[in-house]
N, C-alpha and C positions, 0 to 999 in steps of 0.2 A: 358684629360691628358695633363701633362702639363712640364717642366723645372723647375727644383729650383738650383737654383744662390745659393751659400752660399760665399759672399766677406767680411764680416765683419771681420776681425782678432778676435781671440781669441775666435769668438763664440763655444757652445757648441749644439750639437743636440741628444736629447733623445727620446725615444720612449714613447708617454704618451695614452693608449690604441691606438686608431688607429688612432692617429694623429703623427705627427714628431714634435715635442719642441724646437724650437730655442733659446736659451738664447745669447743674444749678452750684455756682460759687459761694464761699462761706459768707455770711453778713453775720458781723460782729457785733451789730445791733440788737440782734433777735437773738444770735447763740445759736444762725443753723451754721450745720457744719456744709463744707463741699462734699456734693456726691453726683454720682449720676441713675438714671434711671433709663432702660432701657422699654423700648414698647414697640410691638411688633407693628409695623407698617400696615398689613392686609387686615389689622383688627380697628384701624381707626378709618372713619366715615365723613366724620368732621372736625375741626380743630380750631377752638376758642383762645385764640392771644392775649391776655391780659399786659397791659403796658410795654417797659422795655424786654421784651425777649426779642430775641436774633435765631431766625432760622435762616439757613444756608440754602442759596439755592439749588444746587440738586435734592435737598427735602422738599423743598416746595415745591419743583416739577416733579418728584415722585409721587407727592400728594396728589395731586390736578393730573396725572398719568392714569390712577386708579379713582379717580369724579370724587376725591376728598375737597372741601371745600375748606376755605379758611376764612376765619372771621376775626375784626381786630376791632378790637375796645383799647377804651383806656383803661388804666390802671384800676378806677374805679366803676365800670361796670357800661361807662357813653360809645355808643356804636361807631365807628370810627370806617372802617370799610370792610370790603368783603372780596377776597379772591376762589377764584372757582374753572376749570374748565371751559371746554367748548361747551356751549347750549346743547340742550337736546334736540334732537333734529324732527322732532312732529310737528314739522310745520304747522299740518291741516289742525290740528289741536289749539295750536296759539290763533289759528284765523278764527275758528269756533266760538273761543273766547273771546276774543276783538269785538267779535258780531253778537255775543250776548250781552255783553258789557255795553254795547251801544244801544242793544233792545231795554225800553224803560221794562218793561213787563216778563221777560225772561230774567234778569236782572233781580226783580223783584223774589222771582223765586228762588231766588239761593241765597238772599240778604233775609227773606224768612224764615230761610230754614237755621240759617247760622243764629238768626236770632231767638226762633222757639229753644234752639237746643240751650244756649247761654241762660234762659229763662229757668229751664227746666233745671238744669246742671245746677243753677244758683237755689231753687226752693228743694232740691232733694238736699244738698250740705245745710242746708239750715231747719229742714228738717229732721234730719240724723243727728246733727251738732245739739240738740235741742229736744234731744230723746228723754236725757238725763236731769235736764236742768228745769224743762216744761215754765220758760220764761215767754209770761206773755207777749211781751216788744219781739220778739222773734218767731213767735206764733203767725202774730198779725202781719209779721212783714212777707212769711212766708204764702198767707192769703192770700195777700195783695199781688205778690206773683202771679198766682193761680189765677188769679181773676185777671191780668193784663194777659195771662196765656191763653184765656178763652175769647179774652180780645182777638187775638192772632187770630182765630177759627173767620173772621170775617176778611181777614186778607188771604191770596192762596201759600198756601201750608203744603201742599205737593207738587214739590221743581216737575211742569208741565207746562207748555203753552196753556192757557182756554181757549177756549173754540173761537171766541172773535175777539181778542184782546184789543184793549183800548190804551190807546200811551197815558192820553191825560188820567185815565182815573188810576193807571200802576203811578203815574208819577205825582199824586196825589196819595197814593196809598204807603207809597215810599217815604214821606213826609211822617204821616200815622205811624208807620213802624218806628221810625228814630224817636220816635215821643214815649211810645212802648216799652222802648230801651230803656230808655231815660229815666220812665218812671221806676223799670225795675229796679234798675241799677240804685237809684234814689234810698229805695228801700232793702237793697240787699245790701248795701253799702252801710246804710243807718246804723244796724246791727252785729253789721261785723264785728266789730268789737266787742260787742258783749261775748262774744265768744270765745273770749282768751280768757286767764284764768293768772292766780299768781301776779306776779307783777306789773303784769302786762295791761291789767284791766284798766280800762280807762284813758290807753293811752294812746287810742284808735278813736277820732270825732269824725269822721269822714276822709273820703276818696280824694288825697292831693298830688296831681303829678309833677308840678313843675312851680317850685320843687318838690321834693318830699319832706311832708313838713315834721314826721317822727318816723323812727325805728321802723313798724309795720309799714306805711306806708313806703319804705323805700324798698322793703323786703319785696313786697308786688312789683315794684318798677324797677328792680334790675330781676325777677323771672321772668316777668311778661316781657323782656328783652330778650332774652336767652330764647324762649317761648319761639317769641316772634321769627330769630335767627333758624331755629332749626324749622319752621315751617316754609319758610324761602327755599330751603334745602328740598325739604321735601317736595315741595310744589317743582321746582327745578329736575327732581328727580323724575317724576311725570309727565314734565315735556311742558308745563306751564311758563306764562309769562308772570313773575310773583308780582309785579308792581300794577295788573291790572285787575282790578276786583271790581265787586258787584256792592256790598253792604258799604265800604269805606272809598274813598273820592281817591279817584285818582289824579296824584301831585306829582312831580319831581323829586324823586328819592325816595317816595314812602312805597313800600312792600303792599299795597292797598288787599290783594288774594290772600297772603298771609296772617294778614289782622281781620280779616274774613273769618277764616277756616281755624284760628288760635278761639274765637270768642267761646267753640264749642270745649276748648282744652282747660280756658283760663282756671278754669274753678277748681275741675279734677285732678290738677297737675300743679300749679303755682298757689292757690288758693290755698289746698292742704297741706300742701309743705308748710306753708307761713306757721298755719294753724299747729301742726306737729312740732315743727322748730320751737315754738315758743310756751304753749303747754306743757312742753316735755323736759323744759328748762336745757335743750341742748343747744339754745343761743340765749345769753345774758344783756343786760345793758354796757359791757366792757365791750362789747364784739360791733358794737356801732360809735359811729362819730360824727359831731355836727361842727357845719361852718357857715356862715352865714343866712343862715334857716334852713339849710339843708343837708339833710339826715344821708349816712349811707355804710354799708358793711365795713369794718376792721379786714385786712388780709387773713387774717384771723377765721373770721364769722364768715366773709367769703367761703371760704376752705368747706366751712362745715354746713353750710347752706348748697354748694354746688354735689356735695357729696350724697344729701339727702335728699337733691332733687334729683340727682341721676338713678338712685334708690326707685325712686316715686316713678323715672321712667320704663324701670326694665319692669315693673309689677308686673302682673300676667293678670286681665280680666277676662271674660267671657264677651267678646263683642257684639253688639245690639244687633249686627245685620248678620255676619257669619257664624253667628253662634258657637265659634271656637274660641280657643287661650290667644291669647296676643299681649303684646306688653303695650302699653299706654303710647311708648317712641314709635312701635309699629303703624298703631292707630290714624297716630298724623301721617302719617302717608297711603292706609289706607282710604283716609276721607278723600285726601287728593283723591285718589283713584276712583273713587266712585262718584267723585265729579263730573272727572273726566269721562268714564263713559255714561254718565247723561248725557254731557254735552255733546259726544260720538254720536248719542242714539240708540244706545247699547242698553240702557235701562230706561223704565217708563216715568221714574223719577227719584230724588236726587235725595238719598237717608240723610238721616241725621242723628250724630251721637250724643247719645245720655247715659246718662249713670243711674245706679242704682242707689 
């Protein structure tokens, strides 16, 4: 099972028995020609819309017939909506969640765990990044990690009631961890940049989302989008309700479980693409464009950033808890899943993924 990208403007997608028909028209602009592309229906899982494409709807209830979900951007990469099936019907699971998400102190342990792992996940690429180069500003910042991660040891670190929990001091300790974060991020953010190479150096001063205020920086904020899309998926997949989480507040419209369960992904999955794409000189400064301070892919660089991040998904690692091959797109569903049976009662506490 797989992702289908549709970025071509103007394409069409039709149901042609149990395949999906892409017709993509000539644009005399660019010099593509008309063609079409055919792709089997039982091999796609989810399907990312980029601007004007037109899918017909007997594709779209064939998609949402087989729990494909469909997700629609604009042209340039802004979340626009999302269609998808009937919900998963574990009730008892979405109640579980309601009721941990209201406990300050149950809450607390899975907004640590997402948070040790984002820690750990960020000092291991800056320590590998850093094998080579042995720069001290990346040394230090990588310390600095380690030492907010021994901070963590004084809040709980294993998704567990304790024996007499107290709300005010989780909801005081929950306060601590977001400062944790903060600081990590401060310092693993600092440095990022030194860690391009080529043309690239210097052109990362810190973490801007809104806008993006260079190249790299908008390279993270349209994966950590995509990121964030397929963990909805995922979470949905498991019978979750995505928009109720424990680490990020829950709003109106924001995916809160998702950007939860993504903080463990960010690094090992969007992070390194950045870093590969632009090291490796397989995206240039022609494949980005700015408008009024804000930076964002060419259709172009799109193309060849979705291609190297779907690369980065099907990888195959060895997982922290099952000790088997999995690919990284596995992974995000398996975290769901062993959420989920903590919150069941099924496990006596709630893993968390690292990297090597």
């Amino acid at each position: 099972m797989s992702m289908l990208y549709l970025t071509e403007q103007n394409a069409s997608v039709r149901l042609d028995d149990q395949t999906l028909l892409v017709n993509i028209p000539e644009d005399k602009q660019t010099g593509r020609e008309a063609h079409r592309v055919r792709v089997p229906l039982g091999k796609v899982h989810q399907v990312v819309v980029y601007g004007n494409v037109t899918l017909t709807t007997p594709a779209i209830a064939a998609l949402l017939e087989q729990k494909a979900e469909i997700t629609y951007l604009t042209r340039f990469g802004k979340f626009v909506g999302r269609v998808s099936g009937d919900d998963h019907k574990h009730g008892q699971l979405r109640l579980i969640q309601r009721r941990a998400h209201d406990d300050p102190t149950l809450a607390l342990h899975v907004a640590t765990a997402c948070v040790r792992s984002k820690l750990h996940n960020q000092r291991t690429l800056l320590l590998r990044s850093n094998r080579g180069q042995n720069d001290g500003h990346i040394g230090a910042a990588a310390e600095i990690i380690g030492q907010l991660m021994k901070r963590l040891d004084d809040l709980p670190s294993e998704a567990g009631p304790p024996p007499d929990p107290s709300r005010p001091q989780a909801e005081t300790a929950s306060g601590s961890l977001l400062g944790l974060e903060g600081s990590a991020a401060a310092a693993y953010f600092g440095v990022y940049g030194d860690l391009f190479i080529n043309e690239w150096q210097g052109v990362f001063t810190g973490r801007h989302k809104r806008p993006p205020t260079d190249p790299i920086n908008a390279l993270l904020s349209y994966g950590y989008v995509i990121l964030t899309n397929q963990a909805v998926a995922a979470a949905q997949i498991v019978g979750f309700d995505p928009y109720v989480g424990f680490l990020h507040s829950t709003q109106y419209g924001k995916p809160a479980l998702a950007l939860d369960v993504i903080e463990m992904f960010r690094v090992p999955i969007v992070d390194s693409v950045v870093l590969t794409l632009l090291n490796n000189r397989m995206l240039c400064p022609d494949d980005f464009e700015e408008g009024l301070g804000s930076w964002r892919l060419t259709d172009a660089g799109r193309k060849v950033f979705l291609q190297k991040y779907e690369e980065r998904l099907n990888t195959e690692i060895i997982h922290p808890v099952f000790k088997t091959k999995v690919t990284y797109r596995r992974c995000l569903e398996l975290q769901m899943r062993l959420l989920s049976r903590w919150l069941l009662g099924e496990l006596k506490r709630f893993r968390e993924f690292h990297t090597r």
